[in-house]
N, C-alpha and C positions, 0 to 999 in steps of 0.2 A: 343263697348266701355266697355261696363259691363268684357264682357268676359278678355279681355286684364286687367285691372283693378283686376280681380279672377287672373290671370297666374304673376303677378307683385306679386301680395301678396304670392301666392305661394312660388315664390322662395326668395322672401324676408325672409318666415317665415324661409327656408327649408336651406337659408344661415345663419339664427341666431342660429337655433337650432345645425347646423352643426362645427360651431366656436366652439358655447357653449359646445360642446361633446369633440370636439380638443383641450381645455384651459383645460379639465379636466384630459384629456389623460395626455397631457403631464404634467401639477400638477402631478398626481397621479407618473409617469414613476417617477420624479425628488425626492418623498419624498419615494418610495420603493429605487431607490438607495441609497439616504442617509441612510434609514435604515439598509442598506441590508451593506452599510463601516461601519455602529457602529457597525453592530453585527460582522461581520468578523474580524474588523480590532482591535475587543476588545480580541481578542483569542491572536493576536502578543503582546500585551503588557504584562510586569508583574502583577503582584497583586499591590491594592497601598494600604496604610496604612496611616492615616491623609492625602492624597493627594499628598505624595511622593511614589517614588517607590522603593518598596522591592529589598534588596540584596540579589541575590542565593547564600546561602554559601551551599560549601559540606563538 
């Protein structure tokens, strides 16, 4: 009884910590790509100046 009772809590614990590790993974995967479009996707834009953007003139 005991023993079964120790193997219940085992996998109990062994599935919260195992969720917990996987809500992090993927947070973590979700806000490195967001980071990952600002920085990239900051190179395709122009320059901006009060919040509008710059005209190339040659």
């Amino acid at each position: 009884m005991v023993k079964t009772k120790l193997i219940l809590v085992a996998i109990a614990t062994s599935l919260a910590v195992g969720s917990t590790g996987l809500w992090f993974l993927i947070s973590e995967k979700q806000s490195a790509q967001k980071r990952r479009e600002k920085f990239f996707g900051s190179s395709k834009e122009y320059p901006t100046s009060g919040g509008e953007k710059m005209k190339v003139e040659w």
